[in-house]
mmCIF file of the C-alpha atoms, coordinates in Angstrom:
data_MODEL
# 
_entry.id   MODEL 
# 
loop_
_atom_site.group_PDB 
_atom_site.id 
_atom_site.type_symbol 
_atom_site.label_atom_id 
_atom_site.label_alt_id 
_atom_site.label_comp_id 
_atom_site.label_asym_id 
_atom_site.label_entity_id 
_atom_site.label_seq_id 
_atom_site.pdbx_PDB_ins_code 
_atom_site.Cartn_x 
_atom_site.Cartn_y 
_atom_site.Cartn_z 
_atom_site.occupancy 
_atom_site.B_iso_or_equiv 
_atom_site.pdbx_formal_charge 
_atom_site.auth_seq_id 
_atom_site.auth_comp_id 
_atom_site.auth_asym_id 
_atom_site.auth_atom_id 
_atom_site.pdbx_PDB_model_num 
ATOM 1   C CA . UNK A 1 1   ? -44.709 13.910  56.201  1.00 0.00 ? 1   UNK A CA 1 
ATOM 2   C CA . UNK A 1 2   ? -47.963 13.826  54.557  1.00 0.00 ? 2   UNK A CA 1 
ATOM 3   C CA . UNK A 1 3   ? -49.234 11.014  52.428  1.00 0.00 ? 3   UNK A CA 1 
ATOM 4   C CA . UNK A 1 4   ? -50.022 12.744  49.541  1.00 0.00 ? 4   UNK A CA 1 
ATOM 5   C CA . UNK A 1 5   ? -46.080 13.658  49.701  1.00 0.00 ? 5   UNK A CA 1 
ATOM 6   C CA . UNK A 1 6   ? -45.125 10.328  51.025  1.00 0.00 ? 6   UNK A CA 1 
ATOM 7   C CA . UNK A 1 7   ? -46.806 9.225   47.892  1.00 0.00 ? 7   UNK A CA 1 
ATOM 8   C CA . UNK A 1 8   ? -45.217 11.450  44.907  1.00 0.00 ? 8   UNK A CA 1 
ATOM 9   C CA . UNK A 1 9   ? -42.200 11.045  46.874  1.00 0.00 ? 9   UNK A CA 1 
ATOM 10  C CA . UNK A 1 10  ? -42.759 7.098   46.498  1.00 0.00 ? 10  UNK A CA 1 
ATOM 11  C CA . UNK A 1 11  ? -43.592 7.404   42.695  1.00 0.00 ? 11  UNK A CA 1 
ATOM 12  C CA . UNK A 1 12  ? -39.926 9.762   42.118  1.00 0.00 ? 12  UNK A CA 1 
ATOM 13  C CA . UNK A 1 13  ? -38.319 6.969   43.920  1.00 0.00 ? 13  UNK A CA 1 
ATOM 14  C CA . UNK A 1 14  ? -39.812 4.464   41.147  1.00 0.00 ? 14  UNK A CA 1 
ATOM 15  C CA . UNK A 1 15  ? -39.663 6.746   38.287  1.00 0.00 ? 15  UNK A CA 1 
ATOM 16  C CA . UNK A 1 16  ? -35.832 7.211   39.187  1.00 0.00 ? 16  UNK A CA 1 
ATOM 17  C CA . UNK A 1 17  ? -34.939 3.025   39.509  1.00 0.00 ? 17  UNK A CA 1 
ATOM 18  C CA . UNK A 1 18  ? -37.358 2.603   35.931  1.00 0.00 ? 18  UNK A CA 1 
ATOM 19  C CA . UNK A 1 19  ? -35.265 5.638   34.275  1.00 0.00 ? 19  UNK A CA 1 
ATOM 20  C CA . UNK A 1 20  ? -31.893 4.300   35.484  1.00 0.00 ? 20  UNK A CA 1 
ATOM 21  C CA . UNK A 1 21  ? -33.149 0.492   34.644  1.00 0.00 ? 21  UNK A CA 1 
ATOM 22  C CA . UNK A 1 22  ? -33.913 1.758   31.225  1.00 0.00 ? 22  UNK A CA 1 
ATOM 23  C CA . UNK A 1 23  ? -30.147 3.577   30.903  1.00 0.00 ? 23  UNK A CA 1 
ATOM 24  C CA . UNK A 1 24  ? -28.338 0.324   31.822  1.00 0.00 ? 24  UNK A CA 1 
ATOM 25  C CA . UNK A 1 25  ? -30.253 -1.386  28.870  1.00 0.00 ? 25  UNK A CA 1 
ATOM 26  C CA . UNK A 1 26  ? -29.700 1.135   26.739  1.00 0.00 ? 26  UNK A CA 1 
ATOM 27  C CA . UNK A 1 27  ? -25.863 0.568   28.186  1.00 0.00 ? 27  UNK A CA 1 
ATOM 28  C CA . UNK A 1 28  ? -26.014 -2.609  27.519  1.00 0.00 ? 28  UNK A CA 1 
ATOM 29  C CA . UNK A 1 29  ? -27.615 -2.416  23.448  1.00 0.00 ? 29  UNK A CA 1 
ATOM 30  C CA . UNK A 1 30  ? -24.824 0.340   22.719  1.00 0.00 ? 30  UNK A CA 1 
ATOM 31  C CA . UNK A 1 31  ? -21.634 -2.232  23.788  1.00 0.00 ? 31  UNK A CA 1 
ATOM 32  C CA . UNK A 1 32  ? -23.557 -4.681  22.044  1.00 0.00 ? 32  UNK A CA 1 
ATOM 33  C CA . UNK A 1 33  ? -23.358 -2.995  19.310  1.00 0.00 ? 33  UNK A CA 1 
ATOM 34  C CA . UNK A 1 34  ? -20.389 -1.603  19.492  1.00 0.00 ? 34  UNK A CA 1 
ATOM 35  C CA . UNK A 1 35  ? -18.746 -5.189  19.727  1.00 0.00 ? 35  UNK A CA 1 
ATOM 36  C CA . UNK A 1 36  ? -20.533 -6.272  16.761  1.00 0.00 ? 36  UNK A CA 1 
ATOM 37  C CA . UNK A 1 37  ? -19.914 -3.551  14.331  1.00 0.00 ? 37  UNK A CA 1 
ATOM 38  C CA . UNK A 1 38  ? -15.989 -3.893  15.522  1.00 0.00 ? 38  UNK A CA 1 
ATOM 39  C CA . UNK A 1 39  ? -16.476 -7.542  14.458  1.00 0.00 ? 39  UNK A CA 1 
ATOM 40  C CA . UNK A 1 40  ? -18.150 -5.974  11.100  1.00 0.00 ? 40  UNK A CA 1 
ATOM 41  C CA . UNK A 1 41  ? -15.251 -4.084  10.772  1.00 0.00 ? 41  UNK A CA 1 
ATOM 42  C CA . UNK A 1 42  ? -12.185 -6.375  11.814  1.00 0.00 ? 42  UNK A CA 1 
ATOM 43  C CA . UNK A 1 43  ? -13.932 -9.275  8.985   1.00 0.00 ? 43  UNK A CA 1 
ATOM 44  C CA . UNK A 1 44  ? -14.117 -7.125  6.595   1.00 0.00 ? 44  UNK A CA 1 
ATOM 45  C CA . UNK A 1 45  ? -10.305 -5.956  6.562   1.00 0.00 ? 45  UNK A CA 1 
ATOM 46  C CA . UNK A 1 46  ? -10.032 -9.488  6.805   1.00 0.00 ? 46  UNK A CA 1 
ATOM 47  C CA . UNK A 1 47  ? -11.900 -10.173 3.570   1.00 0.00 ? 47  UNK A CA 1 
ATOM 48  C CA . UNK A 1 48  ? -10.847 -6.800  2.115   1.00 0.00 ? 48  UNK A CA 1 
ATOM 49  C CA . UNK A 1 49  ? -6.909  -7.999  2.633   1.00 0.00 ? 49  UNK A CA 1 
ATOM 50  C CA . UNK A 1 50  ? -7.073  -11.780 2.011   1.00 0.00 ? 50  UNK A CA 1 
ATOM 51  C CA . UNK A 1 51  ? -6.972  -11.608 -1.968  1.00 0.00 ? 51  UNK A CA 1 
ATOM 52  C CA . UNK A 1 52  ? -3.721  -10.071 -1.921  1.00 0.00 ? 52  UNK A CA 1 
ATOM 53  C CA . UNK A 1 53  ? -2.285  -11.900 1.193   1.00 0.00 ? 53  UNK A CA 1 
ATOM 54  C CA . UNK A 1 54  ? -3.117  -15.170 -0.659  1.00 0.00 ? 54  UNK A CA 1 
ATOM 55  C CA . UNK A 1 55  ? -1.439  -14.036 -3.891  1.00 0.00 ? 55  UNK A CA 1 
ATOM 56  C CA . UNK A 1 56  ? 1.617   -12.689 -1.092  1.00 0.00 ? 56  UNK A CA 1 
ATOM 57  C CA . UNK A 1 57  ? 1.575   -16.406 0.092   1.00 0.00 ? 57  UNK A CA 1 
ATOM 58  C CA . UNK A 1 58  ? 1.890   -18.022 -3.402  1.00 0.00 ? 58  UNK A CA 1 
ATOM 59  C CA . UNK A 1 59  ? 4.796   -15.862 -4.519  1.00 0.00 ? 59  UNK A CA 1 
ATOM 60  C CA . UNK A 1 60  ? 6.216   -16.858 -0.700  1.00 0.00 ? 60  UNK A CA 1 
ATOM 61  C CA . UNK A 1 61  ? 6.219   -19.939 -1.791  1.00 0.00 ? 61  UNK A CA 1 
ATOM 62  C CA . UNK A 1 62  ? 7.466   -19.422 -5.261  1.00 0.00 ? 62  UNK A CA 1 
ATOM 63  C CA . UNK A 1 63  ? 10.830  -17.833 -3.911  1.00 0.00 ? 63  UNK A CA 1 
ATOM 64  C CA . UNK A 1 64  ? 11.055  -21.137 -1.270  1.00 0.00 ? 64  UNK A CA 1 
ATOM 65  C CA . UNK A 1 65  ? 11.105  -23.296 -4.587  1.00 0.00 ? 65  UNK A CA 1 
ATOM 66  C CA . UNK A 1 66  ? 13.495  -20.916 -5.737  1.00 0.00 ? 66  UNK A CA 1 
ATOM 67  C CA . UNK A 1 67  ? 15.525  -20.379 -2.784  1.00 0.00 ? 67  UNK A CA 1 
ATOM 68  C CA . UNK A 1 68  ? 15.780  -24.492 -1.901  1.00 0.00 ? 68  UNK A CA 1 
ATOM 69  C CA . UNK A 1 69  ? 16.756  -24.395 -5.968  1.00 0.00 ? 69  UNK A CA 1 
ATOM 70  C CA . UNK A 1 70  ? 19.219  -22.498 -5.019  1.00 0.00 ? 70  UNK A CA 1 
ATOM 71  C CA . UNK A 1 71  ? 20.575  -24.718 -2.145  1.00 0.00 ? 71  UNK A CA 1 
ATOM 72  C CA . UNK A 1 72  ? 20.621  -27.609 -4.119  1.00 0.00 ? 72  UNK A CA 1 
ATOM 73  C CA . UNK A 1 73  ? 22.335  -26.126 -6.672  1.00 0.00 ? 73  UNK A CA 1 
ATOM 74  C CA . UNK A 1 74  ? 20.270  -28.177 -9.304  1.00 0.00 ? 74  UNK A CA 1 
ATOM 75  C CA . UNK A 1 75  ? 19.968  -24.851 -11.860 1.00 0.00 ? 75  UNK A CA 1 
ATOM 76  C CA . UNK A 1 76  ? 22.212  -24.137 -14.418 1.00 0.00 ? 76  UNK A CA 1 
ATOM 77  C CA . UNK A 1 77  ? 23.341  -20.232 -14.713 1.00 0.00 ? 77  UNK A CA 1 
ATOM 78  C CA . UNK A 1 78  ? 20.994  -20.680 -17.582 1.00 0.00 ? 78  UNK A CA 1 
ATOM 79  C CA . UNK A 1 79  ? 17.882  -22.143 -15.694 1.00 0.00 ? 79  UNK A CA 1 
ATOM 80  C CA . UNK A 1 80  ? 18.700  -19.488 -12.751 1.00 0.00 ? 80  UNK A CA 1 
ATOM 81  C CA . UNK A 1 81  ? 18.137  -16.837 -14.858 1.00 0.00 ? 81  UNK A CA 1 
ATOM 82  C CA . UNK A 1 82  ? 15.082  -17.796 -16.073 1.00 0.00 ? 82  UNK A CA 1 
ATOM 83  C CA . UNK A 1 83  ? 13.603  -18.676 -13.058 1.00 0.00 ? 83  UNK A CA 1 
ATOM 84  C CA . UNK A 1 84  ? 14.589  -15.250 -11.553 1.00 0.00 ? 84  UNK A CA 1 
ATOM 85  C CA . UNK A 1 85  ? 12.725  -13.685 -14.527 1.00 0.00 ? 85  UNK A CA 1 
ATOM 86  C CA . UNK A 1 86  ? 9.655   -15.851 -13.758 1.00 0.00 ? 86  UNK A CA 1 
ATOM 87  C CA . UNK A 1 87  ? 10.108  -14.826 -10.113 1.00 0.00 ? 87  UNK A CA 1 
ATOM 88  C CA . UNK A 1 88  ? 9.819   -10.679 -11.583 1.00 0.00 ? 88  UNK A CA 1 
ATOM 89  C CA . UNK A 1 89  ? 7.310   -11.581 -13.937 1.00 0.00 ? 89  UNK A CA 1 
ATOM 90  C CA . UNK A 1 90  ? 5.119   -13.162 -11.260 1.00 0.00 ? 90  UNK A CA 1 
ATOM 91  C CA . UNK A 1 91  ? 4.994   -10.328 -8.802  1.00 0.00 ? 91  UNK A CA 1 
ATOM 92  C CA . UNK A 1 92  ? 4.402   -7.758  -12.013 1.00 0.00 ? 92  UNK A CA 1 
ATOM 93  C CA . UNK A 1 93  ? 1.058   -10.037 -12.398 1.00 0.00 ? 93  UNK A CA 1 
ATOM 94  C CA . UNK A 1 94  ? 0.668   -9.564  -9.121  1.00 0.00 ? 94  UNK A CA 1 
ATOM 95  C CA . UNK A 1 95  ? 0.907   -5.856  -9.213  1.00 0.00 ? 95  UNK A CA 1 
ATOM 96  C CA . UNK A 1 96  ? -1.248  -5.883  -12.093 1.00 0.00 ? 96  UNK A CA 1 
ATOM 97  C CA . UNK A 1 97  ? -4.160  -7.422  -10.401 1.00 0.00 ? 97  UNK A CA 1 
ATOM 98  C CA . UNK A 1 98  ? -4.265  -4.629  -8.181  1.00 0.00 ? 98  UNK A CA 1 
ATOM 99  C CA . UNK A 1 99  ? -4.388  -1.928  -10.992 1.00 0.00 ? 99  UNK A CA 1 
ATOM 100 C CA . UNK A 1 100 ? -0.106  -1.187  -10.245 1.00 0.00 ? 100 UNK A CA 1 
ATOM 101 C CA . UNK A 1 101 ? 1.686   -1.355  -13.988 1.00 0.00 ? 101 UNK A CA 1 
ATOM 102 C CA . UNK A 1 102 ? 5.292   -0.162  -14.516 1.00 0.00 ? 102 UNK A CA 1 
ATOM 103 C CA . UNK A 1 103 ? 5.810   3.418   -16.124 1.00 0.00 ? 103 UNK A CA 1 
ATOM 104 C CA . UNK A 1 104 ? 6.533   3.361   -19.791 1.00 0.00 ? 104 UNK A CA 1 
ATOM 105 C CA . UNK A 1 105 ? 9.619   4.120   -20.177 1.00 0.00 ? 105 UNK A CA 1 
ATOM 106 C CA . UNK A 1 106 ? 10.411  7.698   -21.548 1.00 0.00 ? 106 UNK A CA 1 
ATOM 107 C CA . UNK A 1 107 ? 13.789  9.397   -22.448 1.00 0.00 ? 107 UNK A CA 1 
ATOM 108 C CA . UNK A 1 108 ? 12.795  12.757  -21.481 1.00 0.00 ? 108 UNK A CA 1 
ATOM 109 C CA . UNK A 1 109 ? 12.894  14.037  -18.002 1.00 0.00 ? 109 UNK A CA 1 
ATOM 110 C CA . UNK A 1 110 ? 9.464   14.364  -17.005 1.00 0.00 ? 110 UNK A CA 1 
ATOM 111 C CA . UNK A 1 111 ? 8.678   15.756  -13.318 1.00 0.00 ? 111 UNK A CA 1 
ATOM 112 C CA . UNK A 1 112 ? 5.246   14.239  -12.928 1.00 0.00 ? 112 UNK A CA 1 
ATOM 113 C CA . UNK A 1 113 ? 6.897   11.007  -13.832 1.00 0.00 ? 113 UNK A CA 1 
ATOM 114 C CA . UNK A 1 114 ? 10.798  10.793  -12.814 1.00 0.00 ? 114 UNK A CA 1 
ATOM 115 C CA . UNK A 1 115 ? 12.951  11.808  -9.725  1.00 0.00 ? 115 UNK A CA 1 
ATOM 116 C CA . UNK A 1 116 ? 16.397  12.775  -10.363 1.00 0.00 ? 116 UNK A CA 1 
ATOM 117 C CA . UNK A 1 117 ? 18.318  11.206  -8.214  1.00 0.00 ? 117 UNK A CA 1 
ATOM 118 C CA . UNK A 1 118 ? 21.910  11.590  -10.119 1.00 0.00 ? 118 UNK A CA 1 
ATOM 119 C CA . UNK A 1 119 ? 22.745  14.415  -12.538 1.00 0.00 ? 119 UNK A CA 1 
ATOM 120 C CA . UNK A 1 120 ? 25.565  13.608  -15.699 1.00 0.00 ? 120 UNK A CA 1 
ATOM 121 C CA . UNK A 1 121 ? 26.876  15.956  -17.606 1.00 0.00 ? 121 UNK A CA 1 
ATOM 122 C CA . UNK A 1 122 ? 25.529  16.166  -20.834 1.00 0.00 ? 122 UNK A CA 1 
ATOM 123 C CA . UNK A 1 123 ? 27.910  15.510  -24.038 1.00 0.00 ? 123 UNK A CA 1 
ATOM 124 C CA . UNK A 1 124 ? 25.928  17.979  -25.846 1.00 0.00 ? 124 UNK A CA 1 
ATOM 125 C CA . UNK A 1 125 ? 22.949  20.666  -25.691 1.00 0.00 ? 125 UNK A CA 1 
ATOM 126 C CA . UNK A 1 126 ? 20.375  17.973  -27.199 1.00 0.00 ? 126 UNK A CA 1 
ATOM 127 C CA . UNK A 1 127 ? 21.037  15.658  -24.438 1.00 0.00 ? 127 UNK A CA 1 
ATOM 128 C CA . UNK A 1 128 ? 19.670  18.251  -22.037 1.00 0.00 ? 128 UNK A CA 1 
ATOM 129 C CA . UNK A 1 129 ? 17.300  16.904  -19.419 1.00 0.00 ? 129 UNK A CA 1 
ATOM 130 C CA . UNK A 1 130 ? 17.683  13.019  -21.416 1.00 0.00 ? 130 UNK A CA 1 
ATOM 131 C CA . UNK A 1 131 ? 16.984  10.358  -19.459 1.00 0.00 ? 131 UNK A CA 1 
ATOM 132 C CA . UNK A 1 132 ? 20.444  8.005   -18.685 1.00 0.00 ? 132 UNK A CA 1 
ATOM 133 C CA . UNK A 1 133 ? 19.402  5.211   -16.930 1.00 0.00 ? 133 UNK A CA 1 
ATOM 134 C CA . UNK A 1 134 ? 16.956  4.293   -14.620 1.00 0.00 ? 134 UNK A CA 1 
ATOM 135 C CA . UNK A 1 135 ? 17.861  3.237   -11.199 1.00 0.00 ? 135 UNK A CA 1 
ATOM 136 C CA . UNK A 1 136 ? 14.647  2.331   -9.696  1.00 0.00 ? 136 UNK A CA 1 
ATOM 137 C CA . UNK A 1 137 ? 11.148  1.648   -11.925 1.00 0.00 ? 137 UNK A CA 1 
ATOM 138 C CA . UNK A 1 138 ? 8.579   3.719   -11.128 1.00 0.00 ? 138 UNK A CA 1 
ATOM 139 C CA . UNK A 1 139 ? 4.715   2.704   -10.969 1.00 0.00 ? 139 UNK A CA 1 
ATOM 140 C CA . UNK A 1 140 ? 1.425   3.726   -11.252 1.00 0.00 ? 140 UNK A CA 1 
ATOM 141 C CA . UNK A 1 141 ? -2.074  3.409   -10.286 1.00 0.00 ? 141 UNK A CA 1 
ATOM 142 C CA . UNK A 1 142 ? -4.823  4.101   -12.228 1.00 0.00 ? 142 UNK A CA 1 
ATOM 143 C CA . UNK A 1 143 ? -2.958  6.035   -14.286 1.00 0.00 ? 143 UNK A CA 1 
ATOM 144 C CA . UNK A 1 144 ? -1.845  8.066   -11.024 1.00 0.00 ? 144 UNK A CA 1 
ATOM 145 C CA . UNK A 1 145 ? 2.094   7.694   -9.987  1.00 0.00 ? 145 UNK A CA 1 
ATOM 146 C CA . UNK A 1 146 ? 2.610   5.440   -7.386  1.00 0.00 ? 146 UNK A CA 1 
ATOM 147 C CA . UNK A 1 147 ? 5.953   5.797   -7.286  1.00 0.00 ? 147 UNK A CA 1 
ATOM 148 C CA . UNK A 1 148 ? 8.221   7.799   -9.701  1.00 0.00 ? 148 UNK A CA 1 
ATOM 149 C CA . UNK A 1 149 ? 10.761  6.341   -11.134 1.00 0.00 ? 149 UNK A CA 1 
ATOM 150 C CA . UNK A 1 150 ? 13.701  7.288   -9.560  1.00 0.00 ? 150 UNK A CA 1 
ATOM 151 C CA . UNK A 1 151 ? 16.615  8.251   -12.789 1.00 0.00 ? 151 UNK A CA 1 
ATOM 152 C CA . UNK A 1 152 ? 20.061  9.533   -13.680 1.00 0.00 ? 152 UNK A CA 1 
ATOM 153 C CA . UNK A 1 153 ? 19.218  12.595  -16.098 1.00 0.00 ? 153 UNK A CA 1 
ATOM 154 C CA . UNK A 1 154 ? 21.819  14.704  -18.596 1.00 0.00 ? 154 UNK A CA 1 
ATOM 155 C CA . UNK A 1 155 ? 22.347  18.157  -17.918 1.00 0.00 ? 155 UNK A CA 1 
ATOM 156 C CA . UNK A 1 156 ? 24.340  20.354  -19.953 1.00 0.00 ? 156 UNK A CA 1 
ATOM 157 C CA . UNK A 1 157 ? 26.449  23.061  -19.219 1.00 0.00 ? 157 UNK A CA 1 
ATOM 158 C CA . UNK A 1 158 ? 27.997  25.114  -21.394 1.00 0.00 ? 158 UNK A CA 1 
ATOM 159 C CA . UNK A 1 159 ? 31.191  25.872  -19.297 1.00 0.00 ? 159 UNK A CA 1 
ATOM 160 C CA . UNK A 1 160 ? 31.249  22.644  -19.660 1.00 0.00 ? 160 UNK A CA 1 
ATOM 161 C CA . UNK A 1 161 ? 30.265  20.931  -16.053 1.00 0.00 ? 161 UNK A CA 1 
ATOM 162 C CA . UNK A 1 162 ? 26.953  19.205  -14.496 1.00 0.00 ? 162 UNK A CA 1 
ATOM 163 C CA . UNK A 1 163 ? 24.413  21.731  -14.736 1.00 0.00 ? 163 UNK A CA 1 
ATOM 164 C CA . UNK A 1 164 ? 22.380  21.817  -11.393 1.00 0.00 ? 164 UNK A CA 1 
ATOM 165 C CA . UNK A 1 165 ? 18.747  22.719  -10.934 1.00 0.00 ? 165 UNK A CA 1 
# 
C-alpha cells in the first residue's frame, strides 16, 4: 500500500473514532435530557395534583373525626345529623374550588341536563316529561355537564300506562 493511501486511509480511521466519539456525546446529552424533562414532568403532576390531594387529605381526616364520633357514640341523632351535613357541605366547597357546582335543580326533563333512569306514569298530560325525583345530583364544570343528573321522569300515556321513549 502506498503512503499517500496509507495516509487518507489513516485520517478515515480518525475521522470515523471523532464522528462516533461525537455520537456517544450526543448519546449521552439526549438521556440527559430526557431524564430531566421526565423529572420536569413527574414534579409538575406533582405540583399540578397536590392542591386537591391536600384538600382530599383534610376531608380524610374530617370523616376520621366523624367516623371515631361515631364509635364513641358521643353524638346525639341530632348532632349526627349535623355533622353529616357539614361532612356534604365540606366536599361541595371542595368541588367548588375546582370550578364543579351542583345542577340547579329543574322540573322539566331536559336531555343536556338529566338521564332518565326510571320512567312513572304520569297522572295527567301536564305532568309529561316532569321531573319526579332525583336519584343522583348531577354536576357541572364551567358551565359544561360533568355529570347529568341521573332522574325518575313522568310520562304519560293516554291508554293509560308508562309511556316509553
Amino acid at each position: 500500500m502506498s503512503t499517500t493511501t496509507e495516509a487518507k486511509l489513516e485520517e478515515l480511521v480518525n475521522l470515523m473514532r471523532e464522528r462516533a466519539s461525537r455520537e456517544d456525546g450526543q448519546q449521552r446529552a439526549f438521556d440527559a435530557l430526557y431524564e430531566e424533562l421526565k423529572q420536569y414532568k413527574e414534579d409538575f403532576i406533582f405540583q399540578a395534583e397536590k392542591p386537591f390531594l391536600l384538600d382530599l387529605l383534610l376531608f380524610y381526616d374530617s370523616l376520621s373525626w366523624f367516623h371515631q364520633s361515631l364509635q364513641r357514640r358521643e353524638m346525639s341523632p341530632d348532632v349526627v345529623n349535623d355533622s353529616f351535613q357539614y361532612l356534604l357541605d365540606e366536599f361541595l366547597e371542595l368541588l367548588y374550588r375546582r370550578d364543579v357546582v351542583p345542577a340547579e335543580n329543574n322540573d322539566r326533563f331536559d336531555r343536556k341536563l338529566h338521564k332518565a333512569v326510571r320512567v312513572m306514569p304520569a297522572p295527567t298530560p301536564g305532568d309529561d316529561w316532569k321531573v319526579e325525583s332525583v336519584l343522583k345530583r348531577g354536576f357541572l364544570r364551567n358551565e359544561k355537564v360533568l355529570r347529568a343528573e341521573e332522574v325518575s321522569v313522568y310520562r304519560h300515556n293516554p291508554d293509560g300506562g308508562a309511556k316509553q321513549d
